[in-house]
C-alpha positions as CSV (number, residue, x, y, z in Angstrom):
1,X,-72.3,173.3,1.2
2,X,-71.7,177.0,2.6
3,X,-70.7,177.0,6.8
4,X,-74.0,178.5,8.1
5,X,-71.8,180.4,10.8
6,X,-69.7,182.5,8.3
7,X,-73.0,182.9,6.2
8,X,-74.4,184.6,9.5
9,X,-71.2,186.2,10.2
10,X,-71.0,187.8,7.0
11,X,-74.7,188.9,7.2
12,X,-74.2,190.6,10.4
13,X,-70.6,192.2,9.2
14,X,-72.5,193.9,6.7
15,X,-75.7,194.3,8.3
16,X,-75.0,197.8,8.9
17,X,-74.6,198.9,5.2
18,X,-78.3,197.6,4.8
19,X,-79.7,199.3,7.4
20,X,-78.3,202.5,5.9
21,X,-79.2,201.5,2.5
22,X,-82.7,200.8,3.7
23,X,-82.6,204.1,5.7
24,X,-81.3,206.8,2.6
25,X,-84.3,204.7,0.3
26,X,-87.1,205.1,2.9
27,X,-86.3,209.1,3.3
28,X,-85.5,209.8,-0.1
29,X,-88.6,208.0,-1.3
30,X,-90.8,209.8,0.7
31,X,-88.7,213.2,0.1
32,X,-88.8,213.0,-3.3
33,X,-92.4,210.9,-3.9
34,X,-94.2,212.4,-1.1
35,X,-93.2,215.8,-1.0
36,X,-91.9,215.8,-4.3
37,X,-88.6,217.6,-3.0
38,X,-90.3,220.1,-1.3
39,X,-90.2,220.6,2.6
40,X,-92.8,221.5,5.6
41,X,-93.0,224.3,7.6
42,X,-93.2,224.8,11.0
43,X,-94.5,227.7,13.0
44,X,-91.6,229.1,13.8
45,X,-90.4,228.7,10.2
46,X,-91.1,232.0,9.4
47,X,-88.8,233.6,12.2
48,X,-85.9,231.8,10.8
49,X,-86.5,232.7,7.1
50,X,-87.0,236.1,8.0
51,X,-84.1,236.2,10.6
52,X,-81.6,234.7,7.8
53,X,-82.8,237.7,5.8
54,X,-81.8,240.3,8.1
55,X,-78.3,238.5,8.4
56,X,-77.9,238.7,4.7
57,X,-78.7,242.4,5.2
58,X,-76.0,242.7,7.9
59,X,-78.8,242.8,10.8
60,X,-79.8,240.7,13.8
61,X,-82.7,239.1,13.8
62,X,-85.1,240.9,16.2
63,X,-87.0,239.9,19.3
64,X,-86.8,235.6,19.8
65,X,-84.8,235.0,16.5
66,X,-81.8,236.0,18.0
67,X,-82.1,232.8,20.6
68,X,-81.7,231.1,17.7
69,X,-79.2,232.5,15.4
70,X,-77.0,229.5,14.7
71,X,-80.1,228.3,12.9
72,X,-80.9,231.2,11.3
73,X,-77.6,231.6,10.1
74,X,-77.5,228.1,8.6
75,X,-81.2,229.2,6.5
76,X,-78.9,232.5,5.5
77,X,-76.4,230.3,3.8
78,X,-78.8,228.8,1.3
79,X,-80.6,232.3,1.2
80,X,-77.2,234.0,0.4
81,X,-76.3,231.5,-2.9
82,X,-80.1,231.5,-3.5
83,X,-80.9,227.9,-3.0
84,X,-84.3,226.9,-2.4
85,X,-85.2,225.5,1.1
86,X,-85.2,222.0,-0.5
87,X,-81.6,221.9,0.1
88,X,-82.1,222.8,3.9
89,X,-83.9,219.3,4.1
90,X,-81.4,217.6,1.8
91,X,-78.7,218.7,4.1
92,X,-80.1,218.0,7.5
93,X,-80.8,214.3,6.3
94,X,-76.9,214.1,5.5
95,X,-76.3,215.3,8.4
96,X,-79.0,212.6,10.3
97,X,-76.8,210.2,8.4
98,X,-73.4,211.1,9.6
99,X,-74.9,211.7,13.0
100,X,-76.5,207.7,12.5
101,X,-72.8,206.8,12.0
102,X,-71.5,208.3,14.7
103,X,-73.8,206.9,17.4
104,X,-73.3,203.9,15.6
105,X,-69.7,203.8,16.7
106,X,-70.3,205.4,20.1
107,X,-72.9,202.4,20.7
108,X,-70.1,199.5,19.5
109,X,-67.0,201.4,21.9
110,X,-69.9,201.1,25.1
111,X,-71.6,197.8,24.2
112,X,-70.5,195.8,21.1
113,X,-71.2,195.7,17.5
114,X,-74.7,193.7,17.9
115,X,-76.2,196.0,20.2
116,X,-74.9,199.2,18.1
117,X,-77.0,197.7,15.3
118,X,-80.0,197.5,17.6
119,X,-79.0,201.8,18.4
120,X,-78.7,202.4,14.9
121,X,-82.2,200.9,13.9
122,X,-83.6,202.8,17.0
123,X,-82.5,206.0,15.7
124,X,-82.6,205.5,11.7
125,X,-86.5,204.3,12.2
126,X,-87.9,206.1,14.7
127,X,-90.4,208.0,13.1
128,X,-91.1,210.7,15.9
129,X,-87.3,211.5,15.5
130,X,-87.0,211.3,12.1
131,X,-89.9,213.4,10.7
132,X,-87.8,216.6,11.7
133,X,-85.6,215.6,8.9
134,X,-88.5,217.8,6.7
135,X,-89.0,220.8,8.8
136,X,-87.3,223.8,8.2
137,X,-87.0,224.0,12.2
138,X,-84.1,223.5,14.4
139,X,-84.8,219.9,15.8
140,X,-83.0,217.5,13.3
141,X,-79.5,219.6,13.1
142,X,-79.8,220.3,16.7
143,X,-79.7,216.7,17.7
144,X,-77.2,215.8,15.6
145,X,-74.8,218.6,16.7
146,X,-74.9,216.8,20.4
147,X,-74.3,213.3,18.7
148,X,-71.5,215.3,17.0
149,X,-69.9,216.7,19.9
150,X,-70.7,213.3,21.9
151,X,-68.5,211.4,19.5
152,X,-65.6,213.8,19.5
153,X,-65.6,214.0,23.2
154,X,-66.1,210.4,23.9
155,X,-63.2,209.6,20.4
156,X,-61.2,212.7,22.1
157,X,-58.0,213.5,20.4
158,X,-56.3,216.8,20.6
159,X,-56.6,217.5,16.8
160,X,-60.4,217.6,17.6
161,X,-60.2,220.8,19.9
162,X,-60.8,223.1,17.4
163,X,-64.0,221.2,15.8
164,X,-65.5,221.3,19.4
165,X,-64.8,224.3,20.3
166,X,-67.0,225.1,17.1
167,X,-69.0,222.4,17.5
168,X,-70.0,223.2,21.3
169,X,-70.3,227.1,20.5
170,X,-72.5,226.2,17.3
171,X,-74.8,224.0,19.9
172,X,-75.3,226.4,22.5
173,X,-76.5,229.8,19.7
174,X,-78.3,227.3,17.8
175,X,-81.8,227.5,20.2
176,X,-82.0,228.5,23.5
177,X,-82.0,225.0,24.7
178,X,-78.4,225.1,24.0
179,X,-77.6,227.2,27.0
180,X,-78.1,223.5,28.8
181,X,-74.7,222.5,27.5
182,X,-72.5,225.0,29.1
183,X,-73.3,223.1,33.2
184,X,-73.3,220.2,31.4
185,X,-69.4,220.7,30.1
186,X,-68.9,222.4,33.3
187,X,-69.9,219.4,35.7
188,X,-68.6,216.7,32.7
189,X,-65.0,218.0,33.4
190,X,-65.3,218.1,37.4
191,X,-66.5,214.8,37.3
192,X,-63.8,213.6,34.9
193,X,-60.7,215.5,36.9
194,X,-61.6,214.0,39.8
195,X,-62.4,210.6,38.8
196,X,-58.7,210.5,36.9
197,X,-57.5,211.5,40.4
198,X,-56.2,215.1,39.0
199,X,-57.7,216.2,42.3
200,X,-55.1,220.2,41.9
201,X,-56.9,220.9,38.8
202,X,-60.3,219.7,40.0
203,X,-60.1,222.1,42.8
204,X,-58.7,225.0,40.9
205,X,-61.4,224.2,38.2
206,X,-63.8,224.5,41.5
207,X,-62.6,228.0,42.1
208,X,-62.7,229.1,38.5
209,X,-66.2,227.8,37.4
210,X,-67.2,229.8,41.3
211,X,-66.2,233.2,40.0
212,X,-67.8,232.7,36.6
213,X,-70.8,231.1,38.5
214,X,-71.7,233.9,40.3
215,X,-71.6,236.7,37.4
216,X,-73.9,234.4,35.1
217,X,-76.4,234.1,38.0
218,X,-76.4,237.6,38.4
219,X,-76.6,238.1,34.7
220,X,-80.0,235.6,34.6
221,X,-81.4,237.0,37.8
222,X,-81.6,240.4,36.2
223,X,-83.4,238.9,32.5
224,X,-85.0,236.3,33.2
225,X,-86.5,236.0,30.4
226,X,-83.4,233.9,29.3
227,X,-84.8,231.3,31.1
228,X,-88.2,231.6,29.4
229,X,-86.8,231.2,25.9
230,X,-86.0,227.7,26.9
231,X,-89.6,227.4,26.6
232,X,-90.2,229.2,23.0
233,X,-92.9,231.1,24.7
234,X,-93.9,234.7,23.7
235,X,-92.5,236.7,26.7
236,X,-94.0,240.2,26.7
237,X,-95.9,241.1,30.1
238,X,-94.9,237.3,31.2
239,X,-93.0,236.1,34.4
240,X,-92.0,233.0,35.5
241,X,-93.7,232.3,38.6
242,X,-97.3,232.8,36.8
243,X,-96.0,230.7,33.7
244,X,-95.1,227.9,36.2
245,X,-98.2,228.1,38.1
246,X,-100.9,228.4,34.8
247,X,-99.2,226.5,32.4
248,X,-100.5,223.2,33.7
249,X,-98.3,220.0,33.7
250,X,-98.5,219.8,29.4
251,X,-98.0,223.6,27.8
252,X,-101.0,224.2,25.5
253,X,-102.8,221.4,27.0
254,X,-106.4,222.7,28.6
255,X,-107.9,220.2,31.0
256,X,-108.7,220.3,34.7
257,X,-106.5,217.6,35.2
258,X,-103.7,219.3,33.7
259,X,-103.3,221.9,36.3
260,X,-102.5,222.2,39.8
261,X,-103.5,224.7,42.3
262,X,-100.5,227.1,43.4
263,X,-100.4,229.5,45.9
264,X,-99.3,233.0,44.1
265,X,-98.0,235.7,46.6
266,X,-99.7,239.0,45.9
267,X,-95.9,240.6,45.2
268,X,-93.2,239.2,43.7
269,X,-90.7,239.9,41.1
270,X,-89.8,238.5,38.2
271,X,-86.5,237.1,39.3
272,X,-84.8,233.7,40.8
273,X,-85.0,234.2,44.2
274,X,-89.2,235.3,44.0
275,X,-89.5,231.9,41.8
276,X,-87.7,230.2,44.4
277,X,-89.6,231.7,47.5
278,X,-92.8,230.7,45.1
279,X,-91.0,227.1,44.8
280,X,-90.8,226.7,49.2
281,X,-94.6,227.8,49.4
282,X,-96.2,225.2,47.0
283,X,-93.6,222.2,48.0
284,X,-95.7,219.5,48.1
285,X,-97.9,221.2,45.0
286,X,-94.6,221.5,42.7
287,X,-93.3,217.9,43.8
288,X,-96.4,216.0,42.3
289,X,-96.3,218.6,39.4
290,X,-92.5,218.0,38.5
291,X,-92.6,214.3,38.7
292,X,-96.1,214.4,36.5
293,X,-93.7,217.0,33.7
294,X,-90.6,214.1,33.8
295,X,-93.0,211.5,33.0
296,X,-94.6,212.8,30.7
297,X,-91.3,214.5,29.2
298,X,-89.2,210.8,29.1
299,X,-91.8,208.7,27.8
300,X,-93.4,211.3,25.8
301,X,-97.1,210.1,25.4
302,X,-100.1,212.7,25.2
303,X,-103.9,212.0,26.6
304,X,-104.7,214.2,23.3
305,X,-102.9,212.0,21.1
306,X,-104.6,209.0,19.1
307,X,-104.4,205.4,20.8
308,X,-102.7,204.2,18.1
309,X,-100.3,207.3,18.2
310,X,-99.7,206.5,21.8
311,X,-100.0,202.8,21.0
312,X,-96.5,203.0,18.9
313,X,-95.2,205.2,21.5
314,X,-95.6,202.8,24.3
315,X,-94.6,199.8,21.7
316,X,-90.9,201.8,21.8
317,X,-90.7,202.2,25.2
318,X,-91.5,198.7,26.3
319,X,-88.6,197.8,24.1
320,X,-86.0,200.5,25.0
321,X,-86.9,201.9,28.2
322,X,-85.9,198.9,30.6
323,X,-82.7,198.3,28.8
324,X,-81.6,202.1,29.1
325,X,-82.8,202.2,33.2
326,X,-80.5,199.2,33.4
327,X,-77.6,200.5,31.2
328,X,-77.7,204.0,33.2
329,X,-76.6,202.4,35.9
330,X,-74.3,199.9,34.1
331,X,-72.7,202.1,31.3
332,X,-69.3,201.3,30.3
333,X,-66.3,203.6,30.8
334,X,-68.0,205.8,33.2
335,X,-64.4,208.1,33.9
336,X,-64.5,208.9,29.7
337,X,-65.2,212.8,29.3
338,X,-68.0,211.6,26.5
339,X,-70.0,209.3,28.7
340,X,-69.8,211.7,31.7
341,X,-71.6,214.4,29.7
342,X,-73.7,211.8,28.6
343,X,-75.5,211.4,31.8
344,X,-75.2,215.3,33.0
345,X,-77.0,216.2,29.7
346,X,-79.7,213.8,30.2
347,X,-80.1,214.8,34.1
348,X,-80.0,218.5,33.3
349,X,-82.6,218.4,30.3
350,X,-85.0,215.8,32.6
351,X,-84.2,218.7,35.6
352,X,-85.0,221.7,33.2
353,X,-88.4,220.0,32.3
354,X,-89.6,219.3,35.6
355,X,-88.9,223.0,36.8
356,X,-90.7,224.1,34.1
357,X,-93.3,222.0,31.7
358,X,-93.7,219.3,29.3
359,X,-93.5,220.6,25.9
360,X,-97.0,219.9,23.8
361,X,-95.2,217.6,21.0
362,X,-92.5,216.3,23.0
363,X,-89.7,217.5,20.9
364,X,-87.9,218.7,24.3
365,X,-87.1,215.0,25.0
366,X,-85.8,214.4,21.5
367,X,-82.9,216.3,22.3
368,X,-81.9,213.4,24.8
369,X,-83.2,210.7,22.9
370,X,-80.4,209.2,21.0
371,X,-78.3,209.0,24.4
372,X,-81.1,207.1,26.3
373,X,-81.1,204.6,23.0
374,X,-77.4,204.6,23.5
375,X,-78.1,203.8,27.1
376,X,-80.2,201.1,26.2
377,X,-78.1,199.5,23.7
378,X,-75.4,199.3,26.8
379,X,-78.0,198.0,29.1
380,X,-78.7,194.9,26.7
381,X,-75.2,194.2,26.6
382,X,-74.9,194.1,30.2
383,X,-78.4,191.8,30.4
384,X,-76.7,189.6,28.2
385,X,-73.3,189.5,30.1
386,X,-75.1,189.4,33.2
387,X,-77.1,186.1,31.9
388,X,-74.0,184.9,30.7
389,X,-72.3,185.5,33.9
390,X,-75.1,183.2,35.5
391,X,-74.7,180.4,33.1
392,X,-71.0,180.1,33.6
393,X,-71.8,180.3,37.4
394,X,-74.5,177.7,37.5
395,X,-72.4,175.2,35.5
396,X,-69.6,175.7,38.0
397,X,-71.9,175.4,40.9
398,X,-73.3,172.4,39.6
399,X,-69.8,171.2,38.1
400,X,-69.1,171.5,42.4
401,X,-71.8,169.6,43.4
């Protein structure tokens, strides 16, 4: 009779080869049976076709394309060996499916291999995350490129310099979001320098990110409108203060209860230090707002969406939120480079929303999504340590008595 432990053993060994499997048939079924190969556009699919044409042509894209020319330059690619867009989508699941591998491995390094299976499935079968795989739109390569650059930082070797270096450039022309990961590498390496003790580099990294600090401020204070691309708005005759105050908690969304009541001075200008006088004058207005924007932006349910919509949504968060609240503040390894940028990526985006607004689809938060499952995957390692822990501490208590 077969040993029911190495039966089980076995199963979970391999367990991870049938998740994929399970995966590559689920997506290629429907890519191939529902849309018959083809692919979905989005609305901004049309910028990026068009922008990849003008780079074919040797021109940059004009007006908001050029916030997102590492996408646009992927689309030229195909464009320039005239493959259809079919291959765009065939691509960016490969590239979901090395990215799956790779948090895979950065979930079993933090946690161990059970609770990596339990991040794997989150990611591989979330369908919210996974429907970008179809669009030609910047959302499924964009995520993976921070899983990417996660897993080189967190696996760090100096034969990966160069592929970051790409990687990390890649990242931040790829949208305008990208522009997030330059504080986030510059705070990451702060952090790391000084909890390794290498307290003459961490100052003299103080003094050099200071002189470059100022400079880019300068540079954003005089176009703003940087700032504003974050939010893929259409900028002309816009500024930020009257974006902020009647855009509402939910951009696009129109109900009373979506909107607060700012007071707007009767002149400002359209640079940080107005937005920030604007900030000090509505305090207690933009305090409820931003925390109303972070909720909305981290657990990503609509009041326009359907209740079974929001039904699925909350089913996930039951399961995943409390473990990743717990495993942010019981992550593994905190002095590694990776896990440090990690948490400054996930503060920053969170910090970003709640200055500014909850996206209508929630897409924003899917940039961050994959490290909160990785959060979570550490947090219910450390519930199940932490029960353990108890046991072992209860039988010796009792083993006293």
């Amino acid at each position: 009779m077969p040993n029911v432990e190495n039966i089980k053993k076995k199963i979970l060994n391999n367990i991870v080869y049938f998740i994929l499997c399970a995966y590559l048939s689920i997506i290629f079924g429907y890519y191939f049976v529902v849309l018959d190969a083809g692919y979905i556009l989005g609305g901004d699919s049309v910028r990026y076709i068009e922008g990849a044409r003008d780079i074919i042509n040797f021109k940059l894209p004009d007006g908001k394309g050029t916030g997102y020319l590492g996408y646009i330059i992927f689309i030229s690619i195909f464009q320039y060996f005239k493959l259809n867009l079919t291959w765009v989508i065939l691509i960016q699941v490969i590239l979901t499916f090395l990215s799956s591998l790779c948090i895979y491995k950065i979930s079993k390094k933090l946690s161990s291999h059970t609770f990596a299976i339990i991040v794997l499935s989150l990611y591989l079968f979330y369908l919210p995350l996974q429907k970008w795989n179809f669009y030609i739109l910047t959302e499924s390569i964009f995520i993976c490129l921070i899983i990417f650059i996660l897993y080189f930082s967190l696996f760090f070797k100096a034969k990966y310099i160069p592929l970051l270096f790409f990687l990390i450039f890649f990242y931040i022309i790829f949208k305008p979001h990208g522009i997030i990961l330059i504080p986030s590498l510059a705070l990451s390496l702060l952090t790391w320098l000084y909890l390794k003790d290498k307290l003459i580099l961490f100052y003299l990294a103080i003094v050099f990110f200071s002189f470059l600090f100022f400079p880019f401020l300068f540079l954003l204070n005089l176009n703003l409108e940087n700032v504003l691309l974050l939010l893929n708005l259409d900028l002309e005759n816009e500024n930020i203060i009257s974006l902020v105050a009647n855009m509402g908690i939910i951009w696009g969304y129109e109900s009373n209860n979506n909107y607060l009541e700012f007071v707007i001075p009767d002149n400002f200008n359209n640079n940080l230090i107005s937005y920030f006088s604007f900030l000090k004058s509505n305090i207690s207005t933009f305090t409820i707002a931003f925390f109303k924007k972070v909720w909305f932006f981290l657990f990503r349910i609509r009041p326009f969406y359907s209740d079974l919509h929001n039904l699925y949504i909350i089913l996930f968060n039951l399961f995943y939120w409390p473990a990743a609240l717990f495993g942010f503040f019981k992550m593994n390894k905190k002095d590694n480079i990776g896990v440090i940028l990690m948490y400054y990526l996930v503060i920053l985006y969170t910090l970003a929303v709640g200055l500014s607004w909850a996206d209508w689809d929630g897409r924003f938060s899917l940039y961050i999504l994959p490290i909160i499952f990785i959060f979570a995957g550490t947090g219910f390692y450390n519930i199940k340590f932490l029960k353990r822990k108890m046991l072992m501490l209860e039988e010796k208590y009792l083993n006293n008595y």
